[in-house]
Every structure is written in structure tokens, then in C-alpha cells.
N, C-alpha and C positions, 0 to 999 in steps of 0.2 A: 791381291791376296797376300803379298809380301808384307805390305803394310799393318795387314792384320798382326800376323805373325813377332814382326816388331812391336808392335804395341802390347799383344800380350805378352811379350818375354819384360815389355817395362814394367808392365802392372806387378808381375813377380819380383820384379828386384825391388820394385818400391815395397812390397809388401814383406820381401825380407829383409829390407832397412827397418821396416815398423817393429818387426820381432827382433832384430838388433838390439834398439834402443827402450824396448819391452825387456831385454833381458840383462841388458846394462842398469835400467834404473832398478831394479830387481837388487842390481848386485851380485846375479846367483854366477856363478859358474858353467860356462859352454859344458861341460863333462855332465855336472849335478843336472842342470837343467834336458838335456840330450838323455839322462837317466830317465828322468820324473815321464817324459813323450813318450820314454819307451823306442828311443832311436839311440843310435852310435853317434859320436860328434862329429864324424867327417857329414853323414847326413843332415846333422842339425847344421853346418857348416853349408853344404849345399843348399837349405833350404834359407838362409841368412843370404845366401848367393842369386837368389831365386831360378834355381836349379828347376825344369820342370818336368823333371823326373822323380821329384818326390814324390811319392801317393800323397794323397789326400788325408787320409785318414793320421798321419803324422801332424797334419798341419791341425784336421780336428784334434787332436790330443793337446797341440801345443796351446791351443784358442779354449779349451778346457783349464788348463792349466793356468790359463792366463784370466780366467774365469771371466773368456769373453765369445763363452760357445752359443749365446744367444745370435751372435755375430753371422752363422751359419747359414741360419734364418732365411736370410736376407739375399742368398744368392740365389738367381733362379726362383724368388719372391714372385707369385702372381702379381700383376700390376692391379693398382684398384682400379675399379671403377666406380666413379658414383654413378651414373647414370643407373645401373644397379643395384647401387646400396639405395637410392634417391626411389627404384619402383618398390625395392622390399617394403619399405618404411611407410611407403605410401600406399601399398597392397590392403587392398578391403579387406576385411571381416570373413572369413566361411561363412558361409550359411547351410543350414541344413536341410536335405533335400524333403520335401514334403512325401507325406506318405501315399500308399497306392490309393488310387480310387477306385471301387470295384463297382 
């Protein structure tokens, strides 16, 4: 379980390196940028930290901003499967039921 716990506190610091250097190649400013998400800078600083006590809803703002809220998608994504994309595709025809015979 520990192990968990370590790996998720990595995945947030990697992910607030990514919004680091999202906001370095920007050019924008920690304050300007921590304005536009709608957070304070020590937060946008936490979450550059990968603090995981930000909400969520900070991070959606900043992945908006970053006009890379498609991104969101993607977690918690059903997994596909073909094997039922593969019956839809191949599913017969309706037919329609004949009528009464009296």
C-alpha cells in the first residue's frame, strides 16, 4: 500500500513539472497565470509542487487555460473493447415482427 502512495505523490510532481514548464514556455507570470485558474500563487506553487491537496477543479481550470481540457477525458476513460465494438458492427438487421394471425 505504501508503494501506492509513493507512486501517486510521483505522478503529481511529474505532473506539476509538466505545468511548470507549460508555464515557463508561456512566458506568463506565476501571479498573472494563478489569476486566469482562479487560485492564489502559493496554490498554483503547491500544485507546480505537486501538492495533493489541491482540488481538482484548479487543475481543471489550469488544463482549460492551457487549452488542454480534452486531456480530462481521458482519466477514468472506459477501456475499449473491441470484442464489442467487433459484435455491434456485426449485429444483424431488426426485423420486424410479423403480424397477428387470427
Amino acid at each position: 500500500m505504501e508503494y501506492e502512495v509513493i507512486c501517486s505523490d510521483q505522478k503529481l510532481k511529474e505532473l506539476g513539472s509538466r505545468l511548470k514548464v507549460e508555464i515557463l514556455r508561456r512566458n506568463e507570470p506565476q501571479a498573472k497565470f494563478a489569476s486566469r485558474i482562479g487560485v492564489s500563487v502559493p496554490t498554483l506553487r503547491k500544485m507546480i509542487a505537486g501538492d495533493p491537496t489541491v482540488k481538482i477543479g484548479s487543475w481543471s481550470a489550469s488544463l482549460e487555460i492551457l487549452g488542454r481540457s480534452g486531456d480530462l477525458d481521458l482519466i477514468l476513460a472506459l477501456p475499449e473493447d473491441l470484442f464489442a465494438k467487433y459484435d455491434v458492427i456485426n449485429k444483424p438487421a431488426r426485423q420486424r415482427a410479423s403480424g397477428k394471425k387470427l
